[in-house]
C-alpha positions as CSV (number, residue, x, y, z in Angstrom):
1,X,-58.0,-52.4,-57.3
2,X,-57.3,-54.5,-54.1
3,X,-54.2,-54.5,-55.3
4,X,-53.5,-51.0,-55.8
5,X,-55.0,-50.3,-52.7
6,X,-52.0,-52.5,-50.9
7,X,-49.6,-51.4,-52.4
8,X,-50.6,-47.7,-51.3
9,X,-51.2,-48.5,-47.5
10,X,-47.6,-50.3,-48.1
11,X,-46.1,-47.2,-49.8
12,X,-47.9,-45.1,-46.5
13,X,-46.6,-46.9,-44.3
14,X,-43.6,-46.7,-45.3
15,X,-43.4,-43.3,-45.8
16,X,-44.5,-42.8,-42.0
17,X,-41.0,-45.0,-41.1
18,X,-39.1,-42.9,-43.1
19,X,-40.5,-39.5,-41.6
20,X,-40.5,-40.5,-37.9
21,X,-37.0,-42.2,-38.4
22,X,-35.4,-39.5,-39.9
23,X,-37.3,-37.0,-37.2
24,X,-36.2,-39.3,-34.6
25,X,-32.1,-39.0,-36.0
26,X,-32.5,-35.3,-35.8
27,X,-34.1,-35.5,-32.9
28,X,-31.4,-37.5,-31.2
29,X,-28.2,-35.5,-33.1
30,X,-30.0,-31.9,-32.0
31,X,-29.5,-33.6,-28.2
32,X,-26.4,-34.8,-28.8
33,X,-25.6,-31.0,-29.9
34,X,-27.2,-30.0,-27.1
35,X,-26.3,-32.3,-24.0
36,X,-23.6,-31.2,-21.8
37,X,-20.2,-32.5,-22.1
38,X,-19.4,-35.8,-19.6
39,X,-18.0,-33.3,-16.9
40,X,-19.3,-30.1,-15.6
41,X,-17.6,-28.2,-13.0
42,X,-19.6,-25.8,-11.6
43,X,-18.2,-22.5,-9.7
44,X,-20.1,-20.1,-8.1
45,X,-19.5,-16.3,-8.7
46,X,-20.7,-13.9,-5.4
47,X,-21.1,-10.1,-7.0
48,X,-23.1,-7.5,-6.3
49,X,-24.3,-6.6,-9.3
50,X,-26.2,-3.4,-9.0
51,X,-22.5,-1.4,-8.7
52,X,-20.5,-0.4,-11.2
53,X,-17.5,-3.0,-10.7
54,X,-19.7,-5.8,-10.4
55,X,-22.0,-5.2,-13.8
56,X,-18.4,-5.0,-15.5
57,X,-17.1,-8.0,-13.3
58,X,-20.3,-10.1,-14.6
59,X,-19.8,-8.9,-18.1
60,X,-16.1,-9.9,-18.5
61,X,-16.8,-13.2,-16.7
62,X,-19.3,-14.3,-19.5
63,X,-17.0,-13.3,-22.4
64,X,-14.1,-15.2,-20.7
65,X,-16.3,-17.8,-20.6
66,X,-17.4,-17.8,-24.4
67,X,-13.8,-16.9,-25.7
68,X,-11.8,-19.8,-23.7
69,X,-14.8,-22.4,-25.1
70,X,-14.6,-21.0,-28.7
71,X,-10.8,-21.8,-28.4
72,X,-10.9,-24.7,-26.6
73,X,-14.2,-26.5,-27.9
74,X,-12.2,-30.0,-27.7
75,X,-12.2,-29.9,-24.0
76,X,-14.1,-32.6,-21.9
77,X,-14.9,-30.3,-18.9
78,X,-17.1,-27.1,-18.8
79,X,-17.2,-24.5,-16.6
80,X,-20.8,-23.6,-15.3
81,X,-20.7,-20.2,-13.8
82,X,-23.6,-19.5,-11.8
83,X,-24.1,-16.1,-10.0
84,X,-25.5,-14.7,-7.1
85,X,-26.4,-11.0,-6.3
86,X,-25.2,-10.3,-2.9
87,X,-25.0,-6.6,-1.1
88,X,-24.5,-7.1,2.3
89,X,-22.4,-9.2,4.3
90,X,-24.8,-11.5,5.8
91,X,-26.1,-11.9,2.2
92,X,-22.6,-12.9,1.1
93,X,-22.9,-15.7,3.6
94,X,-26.2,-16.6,2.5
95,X,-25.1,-16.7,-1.1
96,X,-22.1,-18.9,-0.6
97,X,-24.3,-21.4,1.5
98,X,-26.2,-21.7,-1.2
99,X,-24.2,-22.3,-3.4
100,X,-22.7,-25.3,-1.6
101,X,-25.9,-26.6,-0.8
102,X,-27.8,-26.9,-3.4
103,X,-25.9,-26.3,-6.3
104,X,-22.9,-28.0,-5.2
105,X,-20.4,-25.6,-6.7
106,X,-16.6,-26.5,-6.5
107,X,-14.9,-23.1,-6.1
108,X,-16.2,-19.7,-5.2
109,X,-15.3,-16.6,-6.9
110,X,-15.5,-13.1,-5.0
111,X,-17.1,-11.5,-3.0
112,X,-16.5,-8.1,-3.5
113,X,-16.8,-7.2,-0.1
114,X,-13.7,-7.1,2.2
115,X,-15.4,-9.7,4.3
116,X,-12.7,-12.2,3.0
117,X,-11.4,-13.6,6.9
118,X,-14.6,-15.3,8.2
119,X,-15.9,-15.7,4.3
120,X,-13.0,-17.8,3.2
121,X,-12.3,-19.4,7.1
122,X,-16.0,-20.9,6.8
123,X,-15.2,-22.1,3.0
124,X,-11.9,-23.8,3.8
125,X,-13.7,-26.3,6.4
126,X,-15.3,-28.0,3.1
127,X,-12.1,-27.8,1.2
128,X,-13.8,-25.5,-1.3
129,X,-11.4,-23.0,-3.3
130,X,-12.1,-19.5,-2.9
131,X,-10.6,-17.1,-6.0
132,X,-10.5,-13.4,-5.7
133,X,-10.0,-11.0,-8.4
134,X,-10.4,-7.9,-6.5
135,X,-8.7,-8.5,-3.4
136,X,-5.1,-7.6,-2.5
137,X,-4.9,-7.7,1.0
138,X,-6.3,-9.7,3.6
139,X,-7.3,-9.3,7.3
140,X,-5.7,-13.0,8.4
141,X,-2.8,-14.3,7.6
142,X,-3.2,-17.5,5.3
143,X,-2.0,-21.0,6.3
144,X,0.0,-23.1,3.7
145,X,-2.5,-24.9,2.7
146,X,-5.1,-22.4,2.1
147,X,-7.7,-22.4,-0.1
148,X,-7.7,-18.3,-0.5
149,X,-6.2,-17.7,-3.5
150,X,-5.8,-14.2,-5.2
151,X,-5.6,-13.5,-9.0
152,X,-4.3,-10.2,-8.2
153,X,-1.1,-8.6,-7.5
154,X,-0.4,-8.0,-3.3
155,X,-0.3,-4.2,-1.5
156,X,3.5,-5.1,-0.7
157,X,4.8,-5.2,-4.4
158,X,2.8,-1.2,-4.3
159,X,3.9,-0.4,-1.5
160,X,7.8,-0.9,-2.5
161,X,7.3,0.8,-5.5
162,X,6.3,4.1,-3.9
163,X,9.3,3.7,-1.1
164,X,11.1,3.3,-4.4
165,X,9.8,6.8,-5.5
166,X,10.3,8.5,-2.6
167,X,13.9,7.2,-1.9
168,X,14.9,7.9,-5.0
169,X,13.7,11.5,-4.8
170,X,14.9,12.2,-1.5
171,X,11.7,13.0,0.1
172,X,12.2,10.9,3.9
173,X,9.5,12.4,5.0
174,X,5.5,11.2,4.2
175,X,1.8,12.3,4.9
176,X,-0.3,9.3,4.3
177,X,-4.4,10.2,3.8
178,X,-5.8,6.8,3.3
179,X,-9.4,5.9,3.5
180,X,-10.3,4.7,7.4
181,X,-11.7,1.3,6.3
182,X,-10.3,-2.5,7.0
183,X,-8.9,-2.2,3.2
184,X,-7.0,1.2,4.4
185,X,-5.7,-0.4,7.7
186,X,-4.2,-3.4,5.9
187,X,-2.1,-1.2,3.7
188,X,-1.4,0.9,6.0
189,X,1.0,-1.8,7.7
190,X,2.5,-2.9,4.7
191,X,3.4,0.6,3.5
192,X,4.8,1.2,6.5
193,X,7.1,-1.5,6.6
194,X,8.4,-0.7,3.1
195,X,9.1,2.5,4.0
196,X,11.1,1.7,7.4
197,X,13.4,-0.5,4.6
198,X,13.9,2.7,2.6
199,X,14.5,4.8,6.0
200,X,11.3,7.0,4.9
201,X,9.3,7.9,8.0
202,X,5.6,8.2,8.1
203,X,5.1,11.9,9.6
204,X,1.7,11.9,9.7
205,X,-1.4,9.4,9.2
206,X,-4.7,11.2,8.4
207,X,-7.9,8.8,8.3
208,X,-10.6,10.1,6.5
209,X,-14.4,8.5,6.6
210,X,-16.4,7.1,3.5
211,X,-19.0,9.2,4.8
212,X,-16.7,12.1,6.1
213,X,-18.5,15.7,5.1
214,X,-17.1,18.1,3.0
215,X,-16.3,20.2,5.8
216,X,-14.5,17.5,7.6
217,X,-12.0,17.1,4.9
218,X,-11.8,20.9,4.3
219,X,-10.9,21.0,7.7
220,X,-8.3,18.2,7.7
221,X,-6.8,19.7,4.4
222,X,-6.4,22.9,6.1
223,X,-4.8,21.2,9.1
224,X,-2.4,19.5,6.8
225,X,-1.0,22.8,5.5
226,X,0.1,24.1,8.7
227,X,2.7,21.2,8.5
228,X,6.4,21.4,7.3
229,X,6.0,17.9,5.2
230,X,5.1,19.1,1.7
231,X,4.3,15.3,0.3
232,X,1.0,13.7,0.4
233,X,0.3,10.2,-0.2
234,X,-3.6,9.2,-1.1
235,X,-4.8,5.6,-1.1
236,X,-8.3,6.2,-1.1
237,X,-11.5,4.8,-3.5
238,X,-12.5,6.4,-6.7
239,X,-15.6,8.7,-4.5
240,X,-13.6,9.8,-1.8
241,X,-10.4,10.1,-3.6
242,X,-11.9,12.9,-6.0
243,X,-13.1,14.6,-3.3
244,X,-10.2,15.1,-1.9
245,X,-8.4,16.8,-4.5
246,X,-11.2,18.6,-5.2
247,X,-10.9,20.6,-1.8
248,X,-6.8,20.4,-1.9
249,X,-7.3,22.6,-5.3
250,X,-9.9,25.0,-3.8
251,X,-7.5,25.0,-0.3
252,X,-4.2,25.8,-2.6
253,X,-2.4,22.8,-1.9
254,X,-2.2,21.9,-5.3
255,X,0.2,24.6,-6.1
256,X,4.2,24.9,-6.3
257,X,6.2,23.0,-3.9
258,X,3.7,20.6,-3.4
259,X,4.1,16.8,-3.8
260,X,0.8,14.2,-4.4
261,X,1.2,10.9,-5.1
262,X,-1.5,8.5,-5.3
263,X,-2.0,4.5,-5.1
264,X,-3.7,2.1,-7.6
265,X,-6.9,1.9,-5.7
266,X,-8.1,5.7,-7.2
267,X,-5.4,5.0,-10.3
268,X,-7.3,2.3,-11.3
269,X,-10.3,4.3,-12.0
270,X,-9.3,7.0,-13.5
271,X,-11.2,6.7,-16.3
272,X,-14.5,6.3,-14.4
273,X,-14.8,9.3,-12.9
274,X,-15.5,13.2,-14.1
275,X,-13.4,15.9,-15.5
276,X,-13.7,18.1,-12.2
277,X,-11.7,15.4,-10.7
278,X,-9.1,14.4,-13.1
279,X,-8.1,18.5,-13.4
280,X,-7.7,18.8,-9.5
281,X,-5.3,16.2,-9.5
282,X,-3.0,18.0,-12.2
283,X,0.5,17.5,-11.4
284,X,0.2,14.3,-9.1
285,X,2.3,11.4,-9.9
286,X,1.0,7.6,-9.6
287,X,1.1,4.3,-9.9
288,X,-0.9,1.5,-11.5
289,X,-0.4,-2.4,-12.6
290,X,1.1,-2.3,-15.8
291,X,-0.8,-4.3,-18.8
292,X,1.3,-5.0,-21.7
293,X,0.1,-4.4,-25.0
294,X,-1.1,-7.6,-26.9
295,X,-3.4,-8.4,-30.0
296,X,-5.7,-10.1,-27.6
297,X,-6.0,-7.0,-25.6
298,X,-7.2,-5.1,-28.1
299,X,-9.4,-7.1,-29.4
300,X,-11.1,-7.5,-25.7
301,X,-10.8,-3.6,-25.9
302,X,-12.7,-3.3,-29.5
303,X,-15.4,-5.7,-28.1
304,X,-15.9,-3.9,-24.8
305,X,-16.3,-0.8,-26.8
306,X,-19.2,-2.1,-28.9
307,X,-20.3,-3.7,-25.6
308,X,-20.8,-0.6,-23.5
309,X,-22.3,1.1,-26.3
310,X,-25.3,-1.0,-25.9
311,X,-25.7,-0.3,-22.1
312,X,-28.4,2.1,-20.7
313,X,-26.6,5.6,-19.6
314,X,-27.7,4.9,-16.3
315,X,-25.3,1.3,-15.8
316,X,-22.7,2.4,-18.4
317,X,-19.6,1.4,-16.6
318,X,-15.8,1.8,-17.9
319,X,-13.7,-0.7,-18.3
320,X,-10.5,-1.3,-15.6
321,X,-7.7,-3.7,-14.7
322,X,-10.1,-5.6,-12.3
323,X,-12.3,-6.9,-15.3
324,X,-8.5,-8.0,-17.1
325,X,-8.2,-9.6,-13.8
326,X,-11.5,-11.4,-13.8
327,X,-11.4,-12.4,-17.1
328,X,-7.9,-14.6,-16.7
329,X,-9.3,-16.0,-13.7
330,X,-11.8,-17.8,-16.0
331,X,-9.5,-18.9,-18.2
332,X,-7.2,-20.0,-15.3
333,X,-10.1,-22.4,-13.5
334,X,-10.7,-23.4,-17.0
335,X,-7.1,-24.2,-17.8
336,X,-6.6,-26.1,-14.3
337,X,-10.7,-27.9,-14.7
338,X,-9.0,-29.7,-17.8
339,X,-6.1,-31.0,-16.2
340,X,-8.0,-33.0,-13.7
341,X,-9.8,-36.3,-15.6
342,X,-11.4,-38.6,-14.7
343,X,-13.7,-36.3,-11.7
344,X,-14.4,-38.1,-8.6
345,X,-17.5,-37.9,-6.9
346,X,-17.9,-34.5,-6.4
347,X,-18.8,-34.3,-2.8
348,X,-19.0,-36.6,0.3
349,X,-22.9,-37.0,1.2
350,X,-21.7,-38.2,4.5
351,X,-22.0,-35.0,5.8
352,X,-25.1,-34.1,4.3
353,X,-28.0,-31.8,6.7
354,X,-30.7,-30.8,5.0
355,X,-32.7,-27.5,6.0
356,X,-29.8,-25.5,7.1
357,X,-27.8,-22.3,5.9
358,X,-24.7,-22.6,7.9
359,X,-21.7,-23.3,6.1
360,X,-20.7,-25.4,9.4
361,X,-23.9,-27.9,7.7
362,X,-21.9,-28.7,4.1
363,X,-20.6,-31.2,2.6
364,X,-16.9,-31.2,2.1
365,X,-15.8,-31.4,-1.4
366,X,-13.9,-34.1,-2.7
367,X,-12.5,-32.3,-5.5
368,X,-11.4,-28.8,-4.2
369,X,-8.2,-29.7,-3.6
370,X,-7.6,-30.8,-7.0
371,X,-8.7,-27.7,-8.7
372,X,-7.0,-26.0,-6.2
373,X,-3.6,-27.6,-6.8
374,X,-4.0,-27.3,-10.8
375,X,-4.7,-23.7,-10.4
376,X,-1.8,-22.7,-8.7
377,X,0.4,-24.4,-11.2
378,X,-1.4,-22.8,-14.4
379,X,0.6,-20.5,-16.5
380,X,-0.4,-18.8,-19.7
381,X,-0.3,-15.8,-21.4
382,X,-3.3,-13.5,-20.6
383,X,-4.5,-9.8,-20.7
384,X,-2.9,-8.8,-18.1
385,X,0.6,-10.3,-19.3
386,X,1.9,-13.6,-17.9
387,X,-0.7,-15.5,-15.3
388,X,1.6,-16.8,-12.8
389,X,0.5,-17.9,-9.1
390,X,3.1,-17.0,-6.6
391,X,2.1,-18.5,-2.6
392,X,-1.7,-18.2,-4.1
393,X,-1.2,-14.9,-5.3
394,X,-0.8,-12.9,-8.9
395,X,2.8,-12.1,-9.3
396,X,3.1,-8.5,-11.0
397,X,5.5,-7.7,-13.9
398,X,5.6,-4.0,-13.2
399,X,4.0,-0.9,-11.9
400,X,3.9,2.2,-13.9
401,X,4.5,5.2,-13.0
402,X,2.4,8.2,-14.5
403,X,2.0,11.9,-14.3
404,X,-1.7,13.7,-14.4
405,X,-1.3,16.4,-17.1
406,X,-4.4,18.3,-17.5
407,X,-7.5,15.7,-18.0
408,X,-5.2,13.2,-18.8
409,X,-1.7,11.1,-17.6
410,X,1.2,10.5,-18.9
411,X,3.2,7.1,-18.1
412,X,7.0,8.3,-17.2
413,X,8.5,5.6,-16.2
414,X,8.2,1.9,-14.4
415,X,9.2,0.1,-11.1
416,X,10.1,-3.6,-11.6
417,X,10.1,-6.3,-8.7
418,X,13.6,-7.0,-7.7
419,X,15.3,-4.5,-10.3
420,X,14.1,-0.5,-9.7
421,X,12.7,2.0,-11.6
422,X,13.3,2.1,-15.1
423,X,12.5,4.8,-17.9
424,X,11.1,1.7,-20.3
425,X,10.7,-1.6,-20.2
426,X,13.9,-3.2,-21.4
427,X,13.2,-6.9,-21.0
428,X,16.0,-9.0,-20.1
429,X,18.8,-6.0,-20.0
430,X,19.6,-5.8,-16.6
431,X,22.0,-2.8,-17.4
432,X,18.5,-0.5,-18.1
433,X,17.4,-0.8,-14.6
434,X,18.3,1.5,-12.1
435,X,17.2,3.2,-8.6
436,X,17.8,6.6,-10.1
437,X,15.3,8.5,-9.9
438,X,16.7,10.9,-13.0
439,X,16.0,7.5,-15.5
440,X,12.3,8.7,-16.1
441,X,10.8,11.2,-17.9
442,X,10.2,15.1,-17.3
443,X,7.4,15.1,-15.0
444,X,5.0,18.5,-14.4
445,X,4.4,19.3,-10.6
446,X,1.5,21.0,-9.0
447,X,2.0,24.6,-10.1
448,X,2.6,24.1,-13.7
449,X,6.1,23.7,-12.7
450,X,9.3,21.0,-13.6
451,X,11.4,21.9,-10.4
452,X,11.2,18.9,-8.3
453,X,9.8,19.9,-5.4
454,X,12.2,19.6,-1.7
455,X,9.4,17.9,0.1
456,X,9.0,20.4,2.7
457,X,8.7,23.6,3.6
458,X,8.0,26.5,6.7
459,X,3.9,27.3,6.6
460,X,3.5,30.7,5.5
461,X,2.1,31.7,8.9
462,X,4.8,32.7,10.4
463,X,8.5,32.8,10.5
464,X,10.7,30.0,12.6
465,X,11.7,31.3,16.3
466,X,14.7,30.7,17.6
467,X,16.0,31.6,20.9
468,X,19.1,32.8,21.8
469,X,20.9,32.9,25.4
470,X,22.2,36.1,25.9
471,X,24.3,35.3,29.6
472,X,26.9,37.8,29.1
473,X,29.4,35.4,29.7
474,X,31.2,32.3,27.9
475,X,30.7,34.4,24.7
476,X,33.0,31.6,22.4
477,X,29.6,29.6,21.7
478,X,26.6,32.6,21.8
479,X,27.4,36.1,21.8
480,X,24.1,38.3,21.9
481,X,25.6,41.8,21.6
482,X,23.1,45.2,21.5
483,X,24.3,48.3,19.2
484,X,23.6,50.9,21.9
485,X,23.4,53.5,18.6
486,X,20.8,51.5,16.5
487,X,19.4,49.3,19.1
488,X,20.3,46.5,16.6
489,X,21.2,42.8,18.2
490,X,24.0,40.7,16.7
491,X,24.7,37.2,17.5
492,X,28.1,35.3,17.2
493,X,29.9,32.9,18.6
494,X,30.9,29.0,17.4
495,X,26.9,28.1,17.5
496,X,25.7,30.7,15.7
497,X,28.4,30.7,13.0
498,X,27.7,26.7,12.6
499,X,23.9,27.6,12.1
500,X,24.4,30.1,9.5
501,X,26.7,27.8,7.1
502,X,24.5,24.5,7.7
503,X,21.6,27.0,5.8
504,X,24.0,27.4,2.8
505,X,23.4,23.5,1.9
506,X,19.2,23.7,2.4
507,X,17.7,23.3,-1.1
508,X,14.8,26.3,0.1
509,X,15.2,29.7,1.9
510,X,14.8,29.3,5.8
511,X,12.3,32.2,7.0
512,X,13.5,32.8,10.6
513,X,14.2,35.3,13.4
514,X,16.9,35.0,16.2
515,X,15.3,36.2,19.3
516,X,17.5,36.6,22.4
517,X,16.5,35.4,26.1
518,X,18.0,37.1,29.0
519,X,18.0,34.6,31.9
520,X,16.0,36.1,34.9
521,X,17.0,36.0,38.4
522,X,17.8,32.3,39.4
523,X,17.1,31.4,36.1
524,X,19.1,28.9,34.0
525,X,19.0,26.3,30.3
526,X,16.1,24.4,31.8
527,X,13.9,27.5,32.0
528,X,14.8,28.0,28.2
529,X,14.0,24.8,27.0
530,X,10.6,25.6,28.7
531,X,9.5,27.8,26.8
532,X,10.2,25.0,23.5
533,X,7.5,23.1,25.2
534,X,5.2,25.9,25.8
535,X,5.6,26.8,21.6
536,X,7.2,30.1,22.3
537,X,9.9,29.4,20.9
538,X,10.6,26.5,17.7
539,X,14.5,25.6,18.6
540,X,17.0,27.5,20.4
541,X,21.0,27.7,19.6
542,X,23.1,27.5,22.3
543,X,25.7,25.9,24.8
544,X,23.1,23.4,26.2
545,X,24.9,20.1,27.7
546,X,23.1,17.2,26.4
547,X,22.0,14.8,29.6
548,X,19.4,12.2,30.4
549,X,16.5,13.9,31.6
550,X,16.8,16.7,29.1
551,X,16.4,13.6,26.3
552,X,13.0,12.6,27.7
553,X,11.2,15.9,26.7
554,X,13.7,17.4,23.9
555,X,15.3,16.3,20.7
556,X,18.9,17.6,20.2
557,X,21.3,17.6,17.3
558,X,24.2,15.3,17.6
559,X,27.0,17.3,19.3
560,X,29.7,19.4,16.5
561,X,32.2,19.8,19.4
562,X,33.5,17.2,22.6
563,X,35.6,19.0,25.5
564,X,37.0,15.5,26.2
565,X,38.2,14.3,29.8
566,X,40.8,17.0,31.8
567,X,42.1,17.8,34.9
568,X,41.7,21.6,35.8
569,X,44.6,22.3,38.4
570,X,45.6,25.9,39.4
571,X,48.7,27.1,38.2
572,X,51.1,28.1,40.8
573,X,54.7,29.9,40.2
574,X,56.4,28.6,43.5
575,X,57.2,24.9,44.0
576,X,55.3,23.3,47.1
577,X,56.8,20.1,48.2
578,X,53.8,19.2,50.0
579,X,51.2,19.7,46.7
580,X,50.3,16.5,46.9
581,X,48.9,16.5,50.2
582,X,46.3,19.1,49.5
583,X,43.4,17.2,47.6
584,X,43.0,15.1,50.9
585,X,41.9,16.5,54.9
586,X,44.6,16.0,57.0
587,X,41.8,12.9,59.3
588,X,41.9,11.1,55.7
589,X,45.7,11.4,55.5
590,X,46.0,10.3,59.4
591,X,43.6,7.6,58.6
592,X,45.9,6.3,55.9
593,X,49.2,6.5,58.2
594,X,47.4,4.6,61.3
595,X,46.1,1.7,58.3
596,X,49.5,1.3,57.6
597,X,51.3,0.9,61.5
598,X,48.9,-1.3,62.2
599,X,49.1,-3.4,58.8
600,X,52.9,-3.4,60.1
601,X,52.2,-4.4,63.3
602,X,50.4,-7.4,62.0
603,X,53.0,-8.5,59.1
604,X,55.4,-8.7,62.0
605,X,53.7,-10.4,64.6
606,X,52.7,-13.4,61.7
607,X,56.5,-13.4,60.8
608,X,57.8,-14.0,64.3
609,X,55.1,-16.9,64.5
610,X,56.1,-18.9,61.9
């Protein structure tokens, strides 16, 4: 029985080994499962999540996350995106602090915000990356050896694209309404610099407030079509941008012989906004970063879908080029995090202040300049086509260029860097690449209409004025001549001839009236040109000499006709022998005689001398 009774207790014991031992191997292979992988790098993301582009930023961050991990599980680093809800700018500040501070991040992606110049000035004291996958211009220009880098095409590729347009269409002449922010501004200079190389002129700038009224861009709109220029160029935001339209539809200006063309910052959100606005805009043309088709797009695409159906109406959000953007950005920093083994010491705790916000308080990192040379080097095929880093910045593959047909667009053609516009893409064949316009597709203009539009036109408020000299004399340039049966005026003369045939080449009917001006007593051309100034009338035609002074207050054509250099002499049947005396007085003549006898006088008395 004793016996028994050991051998039990033995058998229990044993038992108990075998339980907690194999508990304890589970134990430790669940943790081994679970523990993080020997390097972490951690990044901070700044959004502000409560809008639209930021719940669609966060989501597309967290599946870039999971999909570049499911891929890659072999690698020995790990991103560790942690993010922080920030509105404001202060708050932006606040978030980056503390994200250096206490979670000791190693690059920084965002903000949103355009508060990028003090933002990324502060960050590049403590050698801290900053990525952006929303900004494409900047209010500073970047050293060499910034940390700023953007995932995203810049303005000036856009900008060239649509002084591509407009060259090849032959409109020289451009309204820009752009939204009157620091984003606005910025383009604003780069356009304008695009279009100086294509000899297009900016005719007009029209800034428009995020918090303009409705009446305020009725009344702008209305403004506008008093103008000649019949082409409009909008780079607003989604909001604004629709509203817009909506009152250029309700003023007319959406109709025949009008030209709209917009800029990625509404195309880019096309899909995001309502019906109302997507049929005012019928007829524009566009342009937009083009995304190549891939099987890994679509795949993202099927999974957004099912992704968006799960969201609450009220943050449903649709699905853009800036969440393609964000999503190779992981991948990037994951790419680059790998390359850099075995990780340093993180940050230098020499610098260390506890209890303080200010960025001027951090640390500097230690490996920020690693991540940030690795990441500038990355290449790899991603949603939005080849990820390439160009000077810290995305370099584009094309631009397309689309047409709004009813609720939808149409893409007609593309603009490649370096090479022109292009009916398709054709790879590698230079030969399909031209700046002719006529390579693209049929395109619809405002006004249900396929005629390409001139540009411009005369406002239907009136007809052009033109004055006329009538002087009653010198008749080979103007002739104003009055029927004295019909009291009807007819004009000749070399001027007026010239100005009727230079109409026969205008693309469009010139509506005008030739009014004559009788000069009054004392009166001459500078009382004429007067009345330019004073809007009576739009241009006059006649025998005006083009001087100095006149070019100070007056435009004039170049001259059609030079008189030269001449000598007017009278013409005289008898022979004078003393003609040549005439153009000088007799004192001038007895001046010159006395010069010379006393020139004489001298000559002579040196001679004798020597």
């Amino acid at each position: 029985m004793q016996k028994n009774r050991k051998l039990f207790l033995l058998a229990f014991c044993i038992s108990l080994l075998l339980f907690y031992g194999i508990d304890s191997d589970s134990t430790r292979s669940e943790a081994n499962l679970s523990a993080p992988p020997p390097y972490s790098v951690h990044i901070g993301v700044i959004l502000y999540l409560n809008s639209p582009m930021g719940r669609m930023a966060d989501a597309c961050l967290s599946k870039a996350h999971s999909d570049f991990y499911a891929e890659y599980s072999d690698y020995k680093t790990r991103l560790f995106l942690q993010t922080i809800n920030a509105e404001e700018e202060l708050e932006v500040s606040s978030a980056a602090s503390e994200l250096l501070k206490h979670k000791e991040v190693h690059g920084v992606m965002g903000p949103e915000l355009s508060t990028e110049a003090t933002f990324v000035q502060n960050l590049e004291q403590k050698h801290v990356p900053v990525i952006s996958f929303t900004a494409k211009s900047q209010s500073f220009f970047p050293r060499r050896d910034s940390y700023f880098i953007r995932t995203t095409p810049d303005d000036s590729h856009q900008a060239k694209a649509l002084a591509a347009i407009c060259e090849g269409f032959e409109w020289h002449e451009v309204v820009i309404l752009y939204e009157d922010t620091e984003y606005g501004n910025q383009f604003l200079s780069k356009l304008n610099k695009a279009f100086q190389e294509g000899d297009i002129r900016l005719a007009y700038m029209s800034a428009i407030s995020i918090s303009a009224k409705d009446t305020d861009i009725l009344k702008e709109l209305k403004k506008l079509k008093t103008f000649k220029n019949r082409v409009f160029l909008v780079h607003m935001t989604a909001y604004l941008g629709c509203r817009l339209f909506v009152h250029a539809r309700n003023a007319e200006m959406m109709n025949e012989g009008y030209v709209w063309l917009i800029t990625d910052s509404l195309s880019n959100f096309l899909y995001s906004v309502d019906l109302t606005c997507t049929e005012s805009m019928e007829g524009a043309l566009g342009i937009r970063p083009h995304v190549p088709r891939s099987k890994k797009l679509e795949k993202f695409r099927a999974w957004w879908k099912k992704f968006a159906l799960g969201l609450k109406p009220d943050t449903a959000v649709e699905l853009n080029v800036y969440g393609l953007w964000a999503y190779d950005t992981v991948w990037a920093l994951g790419l680059a995090a790998e390359k850099i083994l075995p990780l340093d010491a993180d940050f230098s705790n020499s610098s260390q202040i506890e209890n303080g916000k200010n960025l001027s308080n951090l640390s500097v990192s230690l490996f920020g300049p690693k991540l940030l040379s690795e990441l500038l080097h990355t290449n790899f095929g991603g949603l939005t086509g080849e990820f390439k880093l160009v000077n810290g910045r995305l370099q584009p593959s094309a631009f397309e260029i689309f047409n709004m047909i009813g609720t939808g667009d149409k893409t007609v053609g593309y603009w490649i860097p370096g090479k022109g516009i292009s009916r398709k893409l054709a790879g590698k064949d230079e030969s399909a690449y031209s700046t002719s316009i006529k390579e693209i597709k049929a395109i619809i203009w405002p006004g249900d209409t396929v005629v390409k539009p001139s540009g411009w036109a005369i406002p239907s408020t009136g007809k052009l004025r033109i004055g006329v000299p009538n002087k009653g004399r010198f008749t080979e340039f103007v002739n104003v001549q009055i029927d004295p049966l019909t009291n009807e005026t007819k004009f000749g003369g070399l001027s007026i001839d010239i100005f009727l045939e230079s109409l026969e080449f205008l693309p469009f009917n010139l509506n005008y009236e030739l009014i004559p001006y009788t000069f009054q007593a004392h009166g001459d051309y500078e009382d004429m040109l007067q009345k330019i100034v004073d809007k009576s009338f739009d241009f006059v035609i006649c025998d005006i000499t083009i001087v100095a002074y006149r070019s100070t207050y007056m435009d004039f054509t170049l001259p059609f006709t030079e008189s030269g250099i001449g000598v007017v002499v009278r013409n005289e049947n008898r022979i004078d022998m003393w003609l040549f005396l005439k153009p000088l007085r007799w004192d001038l003549w007895l001046a010159i005689i006395i010069t010379c006898i006393l020139m004489g006088i001298v000559l002579k008395m040196l001679e004798q001398k020597y």
